[in-house]
PATINU-738207 format. One record per residue (C-alpha): residue in one letter; chain; y, x, z. Coordinates in Angstrom, 3 decimals. Layout:
BEGIN
A	A	Y	X	Z
...
***
This chain:
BEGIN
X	A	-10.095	-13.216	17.466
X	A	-8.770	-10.871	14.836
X	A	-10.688	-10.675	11.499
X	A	-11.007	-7.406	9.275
X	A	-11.665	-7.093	5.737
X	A	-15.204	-5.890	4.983
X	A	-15.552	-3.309	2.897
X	A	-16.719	-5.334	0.102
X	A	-14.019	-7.894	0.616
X	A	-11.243	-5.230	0.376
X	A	-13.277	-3.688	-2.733
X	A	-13.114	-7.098	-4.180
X	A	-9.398	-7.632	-3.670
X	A	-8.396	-4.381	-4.862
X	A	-10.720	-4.165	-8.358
X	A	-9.391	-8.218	-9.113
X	A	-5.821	-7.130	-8.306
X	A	-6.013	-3.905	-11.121
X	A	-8.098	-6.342	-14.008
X	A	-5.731	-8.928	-13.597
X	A	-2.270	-7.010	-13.487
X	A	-3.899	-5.086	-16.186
X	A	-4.417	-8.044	-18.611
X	A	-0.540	-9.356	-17.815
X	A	0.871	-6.560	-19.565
X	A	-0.938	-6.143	-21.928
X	A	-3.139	-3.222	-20.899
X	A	-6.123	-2.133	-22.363
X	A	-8.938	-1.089	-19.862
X	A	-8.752	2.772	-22.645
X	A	-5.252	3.048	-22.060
X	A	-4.687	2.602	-18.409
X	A	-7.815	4.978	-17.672
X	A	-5.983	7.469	-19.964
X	A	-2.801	7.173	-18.551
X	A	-4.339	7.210	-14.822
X	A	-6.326	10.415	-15.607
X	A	-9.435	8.719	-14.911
X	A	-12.534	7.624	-17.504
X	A	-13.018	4.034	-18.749
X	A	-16.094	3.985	-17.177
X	A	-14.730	4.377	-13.574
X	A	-11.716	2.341	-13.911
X	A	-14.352	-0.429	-15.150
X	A	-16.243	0.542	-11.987
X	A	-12.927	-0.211	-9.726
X	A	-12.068	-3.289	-11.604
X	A	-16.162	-5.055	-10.973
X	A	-16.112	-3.511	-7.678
X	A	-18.921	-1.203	-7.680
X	A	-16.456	1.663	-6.993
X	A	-14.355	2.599	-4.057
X	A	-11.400	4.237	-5.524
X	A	-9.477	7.243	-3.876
X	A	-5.451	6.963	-2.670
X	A	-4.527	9.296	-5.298
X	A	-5.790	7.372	-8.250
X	A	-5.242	4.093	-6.627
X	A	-1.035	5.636	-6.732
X	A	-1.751	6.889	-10.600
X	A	-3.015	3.073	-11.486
X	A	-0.491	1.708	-9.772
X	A	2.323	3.952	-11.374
X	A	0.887	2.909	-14.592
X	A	1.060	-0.427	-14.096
X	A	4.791	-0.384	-12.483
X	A	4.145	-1.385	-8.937
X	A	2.938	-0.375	-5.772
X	A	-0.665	0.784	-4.349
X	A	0.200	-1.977	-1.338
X	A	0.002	-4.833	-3.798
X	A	-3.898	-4.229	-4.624
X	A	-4.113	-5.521	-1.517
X	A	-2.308	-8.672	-0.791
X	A	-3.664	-12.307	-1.761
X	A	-1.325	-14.444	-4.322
X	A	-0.602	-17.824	-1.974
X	A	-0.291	-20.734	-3.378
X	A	3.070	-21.601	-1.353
X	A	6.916	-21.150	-1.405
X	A	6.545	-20.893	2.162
X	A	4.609	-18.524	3.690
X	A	3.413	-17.517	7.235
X	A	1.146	-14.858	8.260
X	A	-0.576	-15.901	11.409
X	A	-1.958	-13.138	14.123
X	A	-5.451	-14.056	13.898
X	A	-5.157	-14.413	10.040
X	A	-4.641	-10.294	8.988
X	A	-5.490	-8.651	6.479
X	A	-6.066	-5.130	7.300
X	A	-6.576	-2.114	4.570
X	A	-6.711	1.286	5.213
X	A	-4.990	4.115	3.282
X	A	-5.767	7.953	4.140
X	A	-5.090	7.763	7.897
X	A	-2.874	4.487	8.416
X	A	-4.031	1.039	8.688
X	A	-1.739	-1.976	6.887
X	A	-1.559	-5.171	8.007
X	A	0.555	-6.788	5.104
X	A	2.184	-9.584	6.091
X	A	2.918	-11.083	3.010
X	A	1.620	-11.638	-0.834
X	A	2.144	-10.199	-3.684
X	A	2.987	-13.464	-5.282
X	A	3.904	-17.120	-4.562
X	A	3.660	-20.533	-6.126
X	A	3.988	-20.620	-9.595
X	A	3.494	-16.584	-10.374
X	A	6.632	-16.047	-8.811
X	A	6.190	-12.073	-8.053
X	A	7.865	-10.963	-4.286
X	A	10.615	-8.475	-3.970
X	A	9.106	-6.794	-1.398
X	A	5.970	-5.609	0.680
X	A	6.156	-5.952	3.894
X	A	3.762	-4.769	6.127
X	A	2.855	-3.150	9.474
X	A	1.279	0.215	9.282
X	A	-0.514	1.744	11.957
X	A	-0.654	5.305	11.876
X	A	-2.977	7.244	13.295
X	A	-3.006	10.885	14.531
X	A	-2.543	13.480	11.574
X	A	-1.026	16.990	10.918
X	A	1.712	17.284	8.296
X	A	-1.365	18.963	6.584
X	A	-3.348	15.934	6.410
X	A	-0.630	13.638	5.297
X	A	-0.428	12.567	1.252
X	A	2.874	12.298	-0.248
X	A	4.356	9.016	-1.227
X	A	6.556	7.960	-3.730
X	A	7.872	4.870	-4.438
X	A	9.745	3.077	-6.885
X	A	11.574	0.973	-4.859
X	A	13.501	1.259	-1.494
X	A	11.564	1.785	1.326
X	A	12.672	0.681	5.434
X	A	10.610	1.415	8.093
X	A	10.816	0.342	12.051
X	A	9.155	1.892	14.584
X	A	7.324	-0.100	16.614
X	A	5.482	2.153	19.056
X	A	5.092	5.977	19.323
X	A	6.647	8.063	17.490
X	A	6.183	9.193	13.682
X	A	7.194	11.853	11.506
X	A	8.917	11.948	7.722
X	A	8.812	14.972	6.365
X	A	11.417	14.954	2.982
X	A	12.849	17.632	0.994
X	A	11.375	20.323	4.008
X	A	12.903	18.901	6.468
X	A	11.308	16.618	9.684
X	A	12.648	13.426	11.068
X	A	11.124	12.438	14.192
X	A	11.189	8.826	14.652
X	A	10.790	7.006	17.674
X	A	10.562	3.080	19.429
X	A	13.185	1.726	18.029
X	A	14.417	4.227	15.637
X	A	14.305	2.934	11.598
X	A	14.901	5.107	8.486
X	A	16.029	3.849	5.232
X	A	14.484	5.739	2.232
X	A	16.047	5.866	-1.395
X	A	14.084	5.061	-4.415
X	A	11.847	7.647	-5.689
X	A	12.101	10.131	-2.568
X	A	8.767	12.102	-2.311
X	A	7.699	11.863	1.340
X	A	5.141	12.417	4.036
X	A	4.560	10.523	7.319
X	A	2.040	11.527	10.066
X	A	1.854	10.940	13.470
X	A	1.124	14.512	15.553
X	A	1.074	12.406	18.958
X	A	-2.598	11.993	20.234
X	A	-1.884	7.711	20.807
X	A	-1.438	5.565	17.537
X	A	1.763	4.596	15.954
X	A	2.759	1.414	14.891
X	A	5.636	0.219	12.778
X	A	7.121	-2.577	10.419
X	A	7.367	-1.394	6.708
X	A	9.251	-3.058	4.200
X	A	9.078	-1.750	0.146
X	A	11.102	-2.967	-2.599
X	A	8.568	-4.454	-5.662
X	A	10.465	-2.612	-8.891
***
């Protein structure tokens, strides 16, 4: 049997994540609300989880903080070897895909991770509907099943079973899914 976050759960993970990156570097709670466009008042909301922040300021707190909005997500484990089992997912959702990330954001010892890896389920959207993303890091995608769309710099790339794509750092992009099923692929972003 496959177990979701609750709400609160996912509320909890993602408010602990921000305080505690936060406090390693150095961060005061004024001058990451500042930076993030946001008041002290709500970013202390986020961080004691009485607040459900939005995608857009999760990606302005997590471009202050040098890292990426998947990370407020993932457990630290307490291993140098790590397996996700089926039944064990943790599932987020972000605008109109699901994530099941299928590893931490750190290991034994504070070791940080390179990379987030992570399958993302997309579900039906317009170009319209779809946020852009950038990230900091290198981004590779696999599809899975269905078929998805990137949209960079204008122009559409229709993706397929099978078919990957390979993104550069720092390339603004959109992906939706305009088929009526759900999408599903493997996702794998480079930690900077």
């Amino acid at each position: 049997m496959k177990k979701e976050n609750a709400p609160h759960q996912t509320l909890e993970l993602i408010g602990g994540r921000i305080r505690q990156m936060r406090k390693e570097r150095g961060i005061t709670l004024n001058t990451l609300a500042k930076a993030s466009d946001i008041t002290i008042a709500y970013l202390s909301q986020i961080e004691r989880n009485l607040a459900e922040p939005s995608l857009p300021v999760l990606r302005r707190i997590a471009r202050e903080l040098k890292t990426e909005v998947s990370i407020f997500f993932v457990d630290e484990v307490h291993s140098d070897v790590l397996i996700t089992r089926a039944d064990e997912e943790k599932l987020s959702d972000i605008s109109a895909i699901r994530y099941r990330f299928m590893m931490p954001s750190k290991l034994a010892g504070g070791l940080l991770t390179e990379l987030s890896v992570m399958i993302a389920y997309v579900e039906s959207l317009s170009e319209e509907e779809a946020e852009t993303i950038v990230h900091e890091g290198v981004e590779f995608a696999l599809v899975l099943e269905g078929e998805v769309c990137y949209l960079i710099d204008g122009e559409e790339y229709h993706l397929f079973e099978g078919d990957s794509i390979y993104l550069d750092r720092n390339v603004p992009h959109k992906v939706f899914n305009m088929s009526s099923g759900l999408a599903k692929c493997l996702a794998a972003i480079e930690i900077v």
